[in-house]
C-alpha positions, 0 to 999 in steps of 0.5 A: 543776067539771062542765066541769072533769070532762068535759074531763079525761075526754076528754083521758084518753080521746084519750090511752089512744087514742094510748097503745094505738095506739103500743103495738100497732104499735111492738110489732108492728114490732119485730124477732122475733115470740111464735113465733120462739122457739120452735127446733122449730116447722117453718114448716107448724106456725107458719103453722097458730099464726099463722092460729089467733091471726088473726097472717095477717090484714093490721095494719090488720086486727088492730088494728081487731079489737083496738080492739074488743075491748078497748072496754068492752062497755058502749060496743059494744053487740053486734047478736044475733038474738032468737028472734023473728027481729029484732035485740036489741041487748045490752051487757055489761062486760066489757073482752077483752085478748085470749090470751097467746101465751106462755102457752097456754090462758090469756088476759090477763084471767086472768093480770092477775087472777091476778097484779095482786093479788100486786102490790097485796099487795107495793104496799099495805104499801110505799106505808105505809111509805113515807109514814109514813117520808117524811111524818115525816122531812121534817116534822122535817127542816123544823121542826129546821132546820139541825141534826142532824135536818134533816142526818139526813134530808136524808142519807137522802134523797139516799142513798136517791135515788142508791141504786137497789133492785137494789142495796139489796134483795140488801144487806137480803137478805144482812144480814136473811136469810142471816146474821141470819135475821130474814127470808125471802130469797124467797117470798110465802107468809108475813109472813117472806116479805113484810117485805123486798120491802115495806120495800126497795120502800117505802124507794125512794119514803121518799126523794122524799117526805122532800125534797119534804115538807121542801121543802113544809113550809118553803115553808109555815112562812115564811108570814104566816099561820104566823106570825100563828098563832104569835102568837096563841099556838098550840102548835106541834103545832096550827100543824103540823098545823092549818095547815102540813100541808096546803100543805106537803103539796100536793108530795106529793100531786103525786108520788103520782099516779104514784108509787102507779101504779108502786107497785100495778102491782108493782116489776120490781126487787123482784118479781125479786130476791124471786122474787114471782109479781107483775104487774111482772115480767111486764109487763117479761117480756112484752116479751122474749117478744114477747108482744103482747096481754100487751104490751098489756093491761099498758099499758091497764092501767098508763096507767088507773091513772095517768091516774084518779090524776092525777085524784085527784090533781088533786081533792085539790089542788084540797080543800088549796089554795083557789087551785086551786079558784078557778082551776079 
């Protein structure tokens, strides 16, 4: 498991390397600039912007500066000059995304600490209900096979995939907020504000899980061990719980690596429609802006987040399938 470790870490490591290297120059080749924009800027007044932020210096330039930057303290260590006249060579921890061009006087540290809570807040709730939803439709679908249960849920599955949330968030609106008034349309200040955006994100990833949980479960309960279990004479609820959920679960786990990434760094769609002052929509804003650092500080951001949950994934697959571990 050791080696196991170390080389996941390394291909994490080499992959964020290619992922900020793309991201920096693709971003920097495109078309428009963070200032061009910007109607009453006279060229004297850009030219003075672009040396304030370093934007005169040559690519190669900038991008070394920024590799730098966003290299944890920890591993870059920082030559000072002690009092004695020698050199103290210090480390910290921290990680500097750099300023945001469209927000003066901010950084990206800022406005990712500011903003990536409030996704967290929307993502939490959603992921919740999405399984309990998911988890529960799919296991009843696979134990009432081919009855109107099974139908039911397979229905919502396919409905809920063929769907998308632009679609399925102003309905909710319109039948929740505006006629009965159960709800907020928009906000995110109280619990009225929140139920619709969590349930409307929380119900575009019920869908997946309800198939691949039903998928999983019957994959399972065909097995020899399932029917050995069942002639000894366990319950039926012993059987699902004790011996089919695991395996029948392992589709599952494989989707949520990503699934909970895309959850907790907040839904554009969602954050939109809802008017939430969440990461998504600026991580989507931030393109249109031209707004490189902030670009990029959502990308290292987004990319470490899914690669340690593939990670996590592949732990927990590794605890609920035996052949895993022994391959691994």
């Amino acid at each position: 498991m050791t080696r196991f470790f170390i080389s996941r870490l390394l291909q994490t490591l080499l992959a964020l390397f290619v992922i900020v290297t793309a991201t920096f120059f693709m971003s920097r080749f495109a078309p428009g600039g963070p200032f061009t924009a910007e109607k009453s800027t006279t060229p004297e007044i850009e030219a003075n912007i672009k040396a304030y932020y370093n934007l005169d210096k040559p690519l190669w330039w900038q991008y070394r500066k920024y590799m730098w930057d966003v290299m944890p303290k920890t591993f870059r260590p920082t030559l000072l000059f002690s009092e004695q006249g020698g050199i103290d060579l210090k480390a910290g921890l921290g990680v500097d995304f750099g300023p945001s061009y469209k927000y003066s006087n901010r950084t990206v540290n800022e406005i990712i600490a500011e903003e990536l809570p409030v996704s967290i807040q929307l993502g939490l709730p959603a992921l919740a209900i999405a399984l309990g939803i998911g988890i529960t439709l799919g296991v009843l679908a696979a134990l009432k096979r081919n009855t109107w249960v099974d139908y039911a849920a397979s229905t919502f599955g396919m409905v809920g995939l063929a769907v998308p949330t632009f679609v399925v968030g102003p309905i909710f609106v319109l039948i929740f907020a505006l006629q009965l008034h159960w709800f907020n349309a928009s906000g995110w200040y109280t619990v009225q504000d929140r139920v619709l955006p969590c349930f409307v994100l929380g119900l575009a990833y019920a869908a997946p899980i309800v198939r691949l949980t039903r998928g999983g479960m019957l994959e399972v309960l065909n097995q020899d061990f399932i029917r050995t279990a069942r002639a000894k004479g366990a319950s039926e609820a012993r059987v699902v719980f004790r011996h089919a959920l695991r395996g029948g679960l392992l589709p599952v786990v494989s989707y949520l690596g990503p699934a909970v990434a895309n959850i907790l760094t907040g839904s554009f769609v969602i954050e939109t429609i809802f008017q939430i002052p969440g990461l998504g929509r600026e991580f989507v804003n931030s393109a249109f802006n031209r707004d490189y650092f902030m670009i990029l500080g959502t990308v290292i951001l987004y990319a470490t987040l899914i690669m340690t949950l593939n990670l996590l994934v592949d732990i927990a697959q590794a605890w609920m399938n035996p052949k895993v571990r022994l391959e691994n």
